[in-house]
C-alpha positions in Angstrom: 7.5 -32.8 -6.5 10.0 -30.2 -6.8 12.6 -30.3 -4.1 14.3 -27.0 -4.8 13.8 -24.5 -2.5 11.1 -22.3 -2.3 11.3 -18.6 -3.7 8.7 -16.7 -1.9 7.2 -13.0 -3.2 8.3 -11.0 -0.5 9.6 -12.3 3.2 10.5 -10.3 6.0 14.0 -9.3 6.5 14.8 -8.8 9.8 18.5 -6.7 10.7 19.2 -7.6 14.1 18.4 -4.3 15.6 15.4 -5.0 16.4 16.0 -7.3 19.1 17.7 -4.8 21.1 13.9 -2.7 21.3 12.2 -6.3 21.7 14.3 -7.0 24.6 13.9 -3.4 26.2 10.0 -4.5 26.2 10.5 -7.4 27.9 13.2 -6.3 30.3 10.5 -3.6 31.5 7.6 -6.6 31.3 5.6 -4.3 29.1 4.5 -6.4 26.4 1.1 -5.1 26.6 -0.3 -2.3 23.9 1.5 0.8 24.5 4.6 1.7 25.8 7.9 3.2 25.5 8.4 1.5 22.1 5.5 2.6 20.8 6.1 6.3 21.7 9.3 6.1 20.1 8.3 4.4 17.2 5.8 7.0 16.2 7.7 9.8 17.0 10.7 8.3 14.3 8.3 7.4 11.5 7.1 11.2 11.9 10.3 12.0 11.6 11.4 9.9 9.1 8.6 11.4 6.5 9.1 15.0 7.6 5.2 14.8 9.6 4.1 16.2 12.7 2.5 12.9 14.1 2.0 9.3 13.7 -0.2 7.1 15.4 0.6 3.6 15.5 -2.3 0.4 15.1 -2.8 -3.0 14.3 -2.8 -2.9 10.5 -3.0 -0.6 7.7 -6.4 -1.3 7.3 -7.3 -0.1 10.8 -5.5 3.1 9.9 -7.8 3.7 6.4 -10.3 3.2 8.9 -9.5 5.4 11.5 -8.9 8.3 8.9 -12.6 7.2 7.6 -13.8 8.2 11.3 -12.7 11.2 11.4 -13.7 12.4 8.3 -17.0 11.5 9.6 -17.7 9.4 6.5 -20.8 7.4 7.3 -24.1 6.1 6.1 -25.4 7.0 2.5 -21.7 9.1 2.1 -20.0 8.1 -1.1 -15.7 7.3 -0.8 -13.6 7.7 -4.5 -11.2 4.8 -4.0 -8.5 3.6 -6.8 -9.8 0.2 -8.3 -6.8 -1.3 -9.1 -5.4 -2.5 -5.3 -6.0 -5.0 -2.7 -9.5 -5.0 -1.3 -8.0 -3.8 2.5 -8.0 0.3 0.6 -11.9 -0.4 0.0 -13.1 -2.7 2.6 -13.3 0.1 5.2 -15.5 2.2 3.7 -18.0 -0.7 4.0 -17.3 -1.4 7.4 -18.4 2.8 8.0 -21.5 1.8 5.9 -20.5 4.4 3.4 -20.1 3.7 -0.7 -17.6 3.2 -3.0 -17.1 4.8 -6.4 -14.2 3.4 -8.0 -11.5 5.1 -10.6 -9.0 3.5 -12.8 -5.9 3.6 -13.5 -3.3 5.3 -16.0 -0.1 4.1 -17.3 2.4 6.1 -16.3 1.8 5.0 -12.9 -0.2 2.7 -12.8 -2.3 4.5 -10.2 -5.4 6.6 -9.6 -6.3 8.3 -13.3 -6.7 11.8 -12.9 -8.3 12.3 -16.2 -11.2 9.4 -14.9 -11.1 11.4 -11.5 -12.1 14.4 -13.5 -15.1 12.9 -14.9 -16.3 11.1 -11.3 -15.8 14.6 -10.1 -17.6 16.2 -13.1 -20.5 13.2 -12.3 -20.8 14.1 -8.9 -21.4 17.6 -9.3 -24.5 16.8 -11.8 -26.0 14.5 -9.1 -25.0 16.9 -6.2 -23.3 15.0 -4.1 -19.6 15.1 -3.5 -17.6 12.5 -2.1 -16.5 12.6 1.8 -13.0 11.4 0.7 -11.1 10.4 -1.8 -8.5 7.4 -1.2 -5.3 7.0 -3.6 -3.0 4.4 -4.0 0.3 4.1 -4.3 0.5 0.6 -6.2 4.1 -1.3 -6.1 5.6 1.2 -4.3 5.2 3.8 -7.0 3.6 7.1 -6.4 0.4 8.3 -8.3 0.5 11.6 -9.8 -0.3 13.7 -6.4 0.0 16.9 -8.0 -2.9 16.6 -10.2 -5.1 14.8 -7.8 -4.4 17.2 -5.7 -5.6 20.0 -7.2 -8.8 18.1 -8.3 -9.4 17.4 -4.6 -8.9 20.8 -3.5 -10.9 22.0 -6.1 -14.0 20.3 -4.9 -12.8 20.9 -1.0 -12.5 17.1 -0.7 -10.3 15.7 1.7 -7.5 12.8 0.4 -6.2 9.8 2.7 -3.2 8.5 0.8 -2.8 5.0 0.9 1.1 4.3 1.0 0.8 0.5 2.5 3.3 -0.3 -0.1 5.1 3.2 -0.7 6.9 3.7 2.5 10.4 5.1 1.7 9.1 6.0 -1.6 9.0 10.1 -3.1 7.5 12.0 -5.7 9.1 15.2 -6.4 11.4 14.8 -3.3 8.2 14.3 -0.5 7.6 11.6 1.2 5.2 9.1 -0.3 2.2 9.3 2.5 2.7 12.4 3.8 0.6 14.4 0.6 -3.5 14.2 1.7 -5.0 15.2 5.1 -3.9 11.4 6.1 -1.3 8.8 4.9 -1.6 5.1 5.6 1.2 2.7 5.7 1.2 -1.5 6.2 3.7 -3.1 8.3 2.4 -6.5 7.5 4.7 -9.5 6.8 5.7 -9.1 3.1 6.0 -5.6 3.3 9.5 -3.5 2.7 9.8 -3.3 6.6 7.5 -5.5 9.1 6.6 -5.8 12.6 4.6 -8.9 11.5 1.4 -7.3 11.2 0.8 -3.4 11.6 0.5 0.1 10.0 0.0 3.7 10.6 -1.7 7.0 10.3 0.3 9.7 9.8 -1.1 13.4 9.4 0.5 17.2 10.1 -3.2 17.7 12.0 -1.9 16.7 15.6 -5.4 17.2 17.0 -6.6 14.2 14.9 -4.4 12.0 15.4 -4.8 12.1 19.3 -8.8 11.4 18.1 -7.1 8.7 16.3 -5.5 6.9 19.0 -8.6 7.4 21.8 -10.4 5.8 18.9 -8.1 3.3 18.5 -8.3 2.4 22.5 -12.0 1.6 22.5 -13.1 5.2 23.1 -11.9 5.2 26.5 -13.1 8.9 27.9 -11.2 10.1 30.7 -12.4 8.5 33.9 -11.4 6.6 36.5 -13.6 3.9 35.7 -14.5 2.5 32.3 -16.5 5.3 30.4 -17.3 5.3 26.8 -19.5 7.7 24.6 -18.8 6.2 21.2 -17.9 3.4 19.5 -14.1 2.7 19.4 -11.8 0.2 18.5 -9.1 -2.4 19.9 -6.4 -0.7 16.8 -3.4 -0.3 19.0 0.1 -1.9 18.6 1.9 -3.3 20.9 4.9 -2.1 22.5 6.8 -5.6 21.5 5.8 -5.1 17.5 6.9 -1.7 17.6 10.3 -2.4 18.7 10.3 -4.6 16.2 9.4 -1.8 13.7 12.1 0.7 15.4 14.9 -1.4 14.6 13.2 -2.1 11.1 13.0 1.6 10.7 16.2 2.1 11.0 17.6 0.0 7.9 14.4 1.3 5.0 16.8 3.0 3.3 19.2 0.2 2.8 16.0 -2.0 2.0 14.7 0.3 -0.2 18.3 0.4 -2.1 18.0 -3.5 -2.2 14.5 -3.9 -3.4 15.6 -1.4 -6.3 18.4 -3.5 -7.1 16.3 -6.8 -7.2 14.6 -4.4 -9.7 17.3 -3.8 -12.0 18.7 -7.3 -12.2 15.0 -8.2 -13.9 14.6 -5.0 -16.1 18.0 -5.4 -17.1 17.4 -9.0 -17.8 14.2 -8.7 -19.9 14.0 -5.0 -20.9 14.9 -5.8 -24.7 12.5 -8.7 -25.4 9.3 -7.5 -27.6 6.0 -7.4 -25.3 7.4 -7.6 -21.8 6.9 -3.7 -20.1 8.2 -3.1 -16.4 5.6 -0.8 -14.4 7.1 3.0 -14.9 8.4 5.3 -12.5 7.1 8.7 -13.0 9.8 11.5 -13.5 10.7 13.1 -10.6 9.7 10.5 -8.3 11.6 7.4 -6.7 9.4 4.2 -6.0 10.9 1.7 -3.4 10.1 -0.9 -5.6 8.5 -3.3 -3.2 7.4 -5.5 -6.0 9.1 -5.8 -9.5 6.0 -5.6 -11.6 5.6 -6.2 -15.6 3.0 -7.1 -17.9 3.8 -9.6 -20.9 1.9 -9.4 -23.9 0.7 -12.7 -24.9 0.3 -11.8 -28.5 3.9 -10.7 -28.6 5.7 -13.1 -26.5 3.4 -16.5 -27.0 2.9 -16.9 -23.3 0.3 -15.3 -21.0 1.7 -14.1 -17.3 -0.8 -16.9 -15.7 1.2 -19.4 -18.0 4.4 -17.8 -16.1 3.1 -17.8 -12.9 2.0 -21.5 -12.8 5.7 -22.2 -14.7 7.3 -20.8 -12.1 5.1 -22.5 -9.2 5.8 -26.3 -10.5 9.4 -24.7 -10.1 9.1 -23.7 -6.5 8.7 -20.3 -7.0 5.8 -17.8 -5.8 4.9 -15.5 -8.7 1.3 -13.5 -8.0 -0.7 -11.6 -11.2 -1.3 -7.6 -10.5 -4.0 -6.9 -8.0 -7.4 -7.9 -9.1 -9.6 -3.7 -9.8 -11.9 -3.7 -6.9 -15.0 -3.2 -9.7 -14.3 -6.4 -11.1 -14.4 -8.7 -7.4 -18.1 -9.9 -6.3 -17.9 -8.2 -3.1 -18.8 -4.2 -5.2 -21.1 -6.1 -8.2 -22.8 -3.2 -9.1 -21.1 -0.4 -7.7 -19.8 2.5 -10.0 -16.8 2.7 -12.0 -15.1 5.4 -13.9 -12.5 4.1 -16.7 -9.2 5.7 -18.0 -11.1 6.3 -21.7 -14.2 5.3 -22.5 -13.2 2.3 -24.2 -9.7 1.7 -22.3 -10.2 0.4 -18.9 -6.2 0.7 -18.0 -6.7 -1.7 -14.6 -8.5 -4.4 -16.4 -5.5 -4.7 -19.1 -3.1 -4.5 -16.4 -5.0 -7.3 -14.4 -4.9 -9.1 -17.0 -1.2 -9.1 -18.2 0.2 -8.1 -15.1 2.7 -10.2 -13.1 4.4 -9.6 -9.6 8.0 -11.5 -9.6 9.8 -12.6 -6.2 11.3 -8.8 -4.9 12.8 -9.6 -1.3 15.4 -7.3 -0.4 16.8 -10.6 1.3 16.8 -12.8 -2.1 19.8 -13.7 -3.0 21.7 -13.1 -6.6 21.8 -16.8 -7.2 18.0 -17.2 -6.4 17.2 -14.4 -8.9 19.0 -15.2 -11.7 17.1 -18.6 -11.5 14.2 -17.0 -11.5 15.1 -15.6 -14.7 16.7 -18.2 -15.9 13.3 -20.1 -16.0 11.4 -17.1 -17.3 13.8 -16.7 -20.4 14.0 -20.7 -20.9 9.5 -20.5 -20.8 9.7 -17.4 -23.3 11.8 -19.1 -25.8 
């Protein structure tokens, strides 16, 4: 067994401000959901990305959900969703008993294609019937090419929820990453760039759907002085404790997202000139937080495959994950429809299947990371 120690993916990386909030909570014994905490801590993450309102929940999932709601997708409605991302961007449109029609990626981003959007869009209108929504992903912490999917989605009148889970601090063309559809999501889960443990938020300039946001998110409660409830709703708040946790993690993104981007460069510097390894691009005129440090290897070019790497660097202590495994590939959406890059080019299967995600804490140290690579040029040669 190896007794080095472990190199996780991504940990959370607290500053020490965020005790100060945590105490507050417990000072005023509201540990409960709600509270002055999480007041604050919507207010600040509206007016960190330049929005009108943010609600708050339990998850970034809960938040894709919530936007779901109040787009009124429901049964027999059909969601475009980006294939290449975890299954949390997908899963809700199930749960609102809706269907998904998934697009690939292209490679300057590795996000949603808008040349495949075109032709789900161009498929839609021969079948007549339109997507409710359209949900895009901003993989790695890089953006996807807003502009054009905008104006696709406009086009056709359909609304887009932004999925920024992993994009928070990120821009494309000097906006916000999340704050481009009629909703942006992001994740405040463990491994993410800041944490509260586990939560997320919806974040929208439509004020009047975000309060619908949080009276769904507190089990539909209608104003009465007993317990009164006309529709279904949803336990989705955050606590007040978490969100003091994620106003003093708030207050240092910046300097995490200027770490994560140096983690970045040590490995891009580090392997940029060897034949068949390519780092995941970041599209002019936009600035990804890096989250993860992404690549893909070529195994035809280099000799080794990314899963040879990953279990390399396990039996060496160190967590190494492939890209995200496209939604149209997982058992769960056997079946369901797909639109590819090209015809003949699926970009998310290639990138599934040469894709690597290397260690990217903003809290990893130099010595940790040049071990990393250290191992990874020792494999290669």
């Amino acid at each position: 067994m190896n007794d080095q120690k472990r190199i996780f993916l991504s940990t959370p990386h607290m500053s020490g401000k965020e005790q100060k909030y945590v105490q507050e909570a417990f000072d005023l014994n509201w540990i409960a959901p709600l509270g002055s905490n999480v007041d604050a801590f919507e207010l600040e993450l509206a007016k960190y990305n330049s929005m009108r309102d943010a609600a708050v929940v339990n998850s970034g999932t809960a938040a894709i959900h919530l936007a779901l709601r109040l787009l009124n997708v429901g049964q027999k409605d059909i969601v475009f969703c980006s294939s290449l991302t975890f299954v949390a961007s997908a899963n809700p449109i199930l749960y609102q008993g809706a269907t998904p029609v998934f697009i690939d990626s292209e490679p300057e981003t590795w996000n949603m294609s808008p040349q495949a959007l075109k032709k789900a869009f161009e498929d839609a209108k021969k079948e007549g019937k339109f997507p409710k929504a359209v949900i895009v992903v901003n993989l790695y912490g890089q953006s996807a090419k807003m502009d054009e999917i905008l104006a696709l989605c406009n086009s056709y009148g359909v609304p887009v929820i932004e999925d920024a889970a992993e994009s928070l601090g990120s821009t494309y063309k000097g906006q916000m990453s999340g704050t481009f559809g009629k909703f942006g999501v992001f994740s405040f889960n463990g491994n993410k760039i800041i944490t509260t443990s586990g939560g997320g938020a919806l974040v929208s300039n439509d004020e009047s759907s975000l309060k619908d946001a949080r009276y769904l998110a507190t089990q539909a409660r209608d104003q009465a002085v007993h317990y009164q409830h006309s529709e279904i709703g949803f336990n989705y708040r955050m606590s007040n404790v978490i969100a003091g946790i994620g106003r003093g993690q708030l207050e240092v993104l910046d300097e995490r997202v200027a770490q994560r981007r140096t983690v970045f460069e040590r490995y891009y510097n580090s392997f940029k000139n060897i034949a068949g390894i390519k780092f995941q691009p970041e599209l002019e005129e936009s600035k990804s937080n890096r989250w993860l440090t992404a690549l893909t290897i070529d195994p035809q070019i280099t000799g080794v495959s990314c899963h040879e790497i990953i279990e390399m660097l396990n039996k060496e202590n160190i967590e190494a994950r492939p890209v995200w495994k496209p939604m149209h590939l997982q058992p769960l959406f056997e079946g369901v429809k797909y639109f590819p890059h090209d015809k003949n080019n699926s970009v998310s299967d290639c990138l599934f299947e040469y894709g690597l995600c290397l260690p990217s804490g903003s809290n990893m140290c130099v010595e940790d990371q040049e071990r990393i690579i250290a191992h990874i040029m020792d494999f290669l040669k």
